[in-house]
N, C-alpha and C positions, 0 to 999 in steps of 0.2 A: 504494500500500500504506500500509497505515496504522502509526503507531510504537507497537512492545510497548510494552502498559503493565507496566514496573515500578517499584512501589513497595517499597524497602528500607529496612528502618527496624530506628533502634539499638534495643538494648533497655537504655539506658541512656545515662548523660552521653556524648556523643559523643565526647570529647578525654581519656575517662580511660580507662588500658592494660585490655585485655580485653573491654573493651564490642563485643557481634556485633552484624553488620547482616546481616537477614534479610527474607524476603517466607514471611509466613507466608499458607496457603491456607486452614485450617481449626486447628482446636485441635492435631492430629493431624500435620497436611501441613506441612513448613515447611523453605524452601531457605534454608542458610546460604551470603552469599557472604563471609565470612568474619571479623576483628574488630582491634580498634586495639592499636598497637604501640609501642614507642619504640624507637629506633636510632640509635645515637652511635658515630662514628667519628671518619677525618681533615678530611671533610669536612665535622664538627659535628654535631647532634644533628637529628634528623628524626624524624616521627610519621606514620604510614597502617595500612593492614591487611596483614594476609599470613593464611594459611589453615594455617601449619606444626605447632600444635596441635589442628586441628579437621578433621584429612582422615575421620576416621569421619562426620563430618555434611555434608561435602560432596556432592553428587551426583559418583558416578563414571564417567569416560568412558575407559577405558584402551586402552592402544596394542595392538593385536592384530600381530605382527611376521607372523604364520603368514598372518592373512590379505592384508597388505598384500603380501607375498611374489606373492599372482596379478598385481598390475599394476606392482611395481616390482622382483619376483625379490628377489633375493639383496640388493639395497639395504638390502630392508625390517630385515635383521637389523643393518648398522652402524651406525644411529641407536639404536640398542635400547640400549646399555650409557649412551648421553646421555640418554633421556628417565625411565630410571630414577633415575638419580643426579639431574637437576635435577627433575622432578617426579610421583615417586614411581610413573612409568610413566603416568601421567595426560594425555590433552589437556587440560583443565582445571588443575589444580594444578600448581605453586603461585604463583597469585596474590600480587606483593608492593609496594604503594606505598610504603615507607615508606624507603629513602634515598633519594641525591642525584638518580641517577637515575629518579625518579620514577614508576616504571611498569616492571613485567617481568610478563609473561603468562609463565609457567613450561616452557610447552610446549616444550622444547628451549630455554630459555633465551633468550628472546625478550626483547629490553629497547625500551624506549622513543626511549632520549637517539639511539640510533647511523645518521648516515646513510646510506643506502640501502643497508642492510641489517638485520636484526636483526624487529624486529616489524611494521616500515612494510612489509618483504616482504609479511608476511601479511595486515594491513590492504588493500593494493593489492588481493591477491586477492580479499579477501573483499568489497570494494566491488565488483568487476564479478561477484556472484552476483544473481539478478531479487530477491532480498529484502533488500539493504543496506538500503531505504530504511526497515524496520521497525526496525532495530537504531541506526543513525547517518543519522538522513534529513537531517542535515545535513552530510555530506560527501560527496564527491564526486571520481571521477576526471578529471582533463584533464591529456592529452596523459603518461598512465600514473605523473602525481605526485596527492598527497592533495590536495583544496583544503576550504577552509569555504567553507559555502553562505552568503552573510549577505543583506540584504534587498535587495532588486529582483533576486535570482542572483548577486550580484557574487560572484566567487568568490577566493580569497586562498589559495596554497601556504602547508600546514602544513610542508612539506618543504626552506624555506628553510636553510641552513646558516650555522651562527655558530658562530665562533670562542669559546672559554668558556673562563674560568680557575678551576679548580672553587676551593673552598676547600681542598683539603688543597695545592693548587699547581701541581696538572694540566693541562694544556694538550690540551683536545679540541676536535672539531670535535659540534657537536649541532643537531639538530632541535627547536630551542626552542618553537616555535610547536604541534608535533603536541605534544611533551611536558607542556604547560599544558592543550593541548585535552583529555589523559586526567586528567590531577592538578594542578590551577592553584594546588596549597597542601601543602607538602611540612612545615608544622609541625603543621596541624590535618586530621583525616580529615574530609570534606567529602561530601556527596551525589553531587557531579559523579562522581570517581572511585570510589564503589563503584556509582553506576551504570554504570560505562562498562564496570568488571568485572564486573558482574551481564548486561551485554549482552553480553559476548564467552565467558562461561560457560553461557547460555541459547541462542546460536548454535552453541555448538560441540556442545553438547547434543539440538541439533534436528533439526539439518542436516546430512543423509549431505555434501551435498559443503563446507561449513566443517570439515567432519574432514580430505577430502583436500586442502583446501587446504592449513591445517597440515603434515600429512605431504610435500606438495609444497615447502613453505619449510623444512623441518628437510631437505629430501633437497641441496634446492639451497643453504646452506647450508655442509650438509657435504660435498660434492663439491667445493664451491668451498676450503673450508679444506684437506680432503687434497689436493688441487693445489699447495696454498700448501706445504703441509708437508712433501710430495714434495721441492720444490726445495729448503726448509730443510735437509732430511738427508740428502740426497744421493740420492733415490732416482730411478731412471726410472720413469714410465710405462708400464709394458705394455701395462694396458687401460685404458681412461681410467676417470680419477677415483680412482684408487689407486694407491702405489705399489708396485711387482715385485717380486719376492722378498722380501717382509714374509711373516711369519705374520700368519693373518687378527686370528687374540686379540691382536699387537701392534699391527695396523690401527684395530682397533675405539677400543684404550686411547691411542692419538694424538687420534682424533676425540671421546674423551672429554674429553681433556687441552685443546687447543686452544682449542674454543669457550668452556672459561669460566676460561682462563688459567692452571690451576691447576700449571703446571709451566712452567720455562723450555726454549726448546730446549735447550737443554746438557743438562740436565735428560733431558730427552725421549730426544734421542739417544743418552747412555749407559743410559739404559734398554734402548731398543730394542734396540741394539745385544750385549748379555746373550744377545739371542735370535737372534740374527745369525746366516748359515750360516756 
């Protein structure tokens, strides 16, 4: 198979705030993948794109919960209050390079840095579809980790794990190697990364099964984190992947809560517990 050709190009100085990167088709026809940012925190200042003011001129792919309902039931509705809140209900949006972590596909909150979980889920998947080789013909699966393809085949895990001490003082574990491979420049927006998001936005776009792959990584995902949260609060198991005598509206607002940290257990549980029998 041959590699989509996209050409995405600024409509303007590439490194100054608001400049969009687009593939225009005709005067008329023209996909925005979305435009340059600045973002300063603990970790210091950083520059890339995010799509957070421009979802009217994005292409829309949004989450259908009713129909995902025929092959995953009742699942399809607990991811639903997550993909609203991180991206606007969208598989597509929102796209964001521009902190430490260099890459987050929005789709359920997908980031780049974290390993073997998080976006690498959905990368894996989508490399064993028959067309990866148009979107990344330079990566590749072995032995179910990401590798680069370099010359003669030799192939090198983007999936190696290293210890990292961010700037603001943080002590994580990352996938350095895949995280360069999508954004190798976290002060200036560069070609590589809004191609890489122009390719992962035109996939998801194209391809009935790069959707369910997505929906497959947000399911496993959050089944994995309600198990986690189960044991956090003390709940059992009845039916796996949830825990028993929760109401489902306080089920949902865990698995909201959870994947993007935005509350602590303690937090969590006196919440929950308000609704408690």
């Amino acid at each position: 198979m041959a590699l989509l050709s996209l050409e995405i190009l600024p409509n303007g100085d590439p490194q100054k705030t608001r400049t969009s990167w687009s593939k225009e088709y005709s005067s008329t026809d023209r996909i925005n993948v979305g435009y340059a940012v600045s973002f300063s925190d603990g970790d210091g200042s950083q520059f890339g794109i995010t799509q957070t003011m421009a979802i009217d001129k994005i292409p829309t792919l949004y989450y259908d919960s009713e129909q995902q309902q025929i092959s995953v039931a009742d699942l399809a509705n607990f991811i639903w209050t997550t993909v609203v809140a991180q991206s606007a209900g969208s598989h597509g949006h929102l796209v964001n390079t521009y902190d430490i972590t260099r890459f987050t596909f929005r789709y359920y909150q997908l980031a780049v840095h974290m390993p073997n979980d998080n976006l690498i889920f959905l990368i894996r998947k989508l490399l064993a579809l028959p067309n990866a080789s148009n979107y990344f013909p330079y990566l590749a699966l072995k032995s179910g980790r990401v590798h680069l393809v370099g010359p003669g085949g030799k192939q090198v895990s983007l999936e190696t794990v290293t210890t990292v001490t961010r700037p603001n003082g943080k002590v994580e574990d990352q996938i350095v190697g895949f995280m360069s491979y999508l954004n190798p420049d976290t002060h200036n927006v560069g070609e590589i990364e809004v191609l890489n998001t122009a390719r992962l936005m035109h996939w998801l776009l194209s391809d009935a099964e790069a959707v369910k792959a997505s929906v497959a990584t947000a399911l496993e995902i959050m089944k994995r984190k309600l198990k986690r949260a189960a044991k956090t609060y003390g709940r059992r198991e009845r039916v796996p992947n949830w825990p028993s005598g929760s109401p489902i509206s306080s089920i949902k607002a865990v698995a909201q809560a959870r994947p993007s940290s935005r509350r602590s257990p303690s937090q969590i549980s006196t919440a929950r517990c308000r609704h408690c029998p």
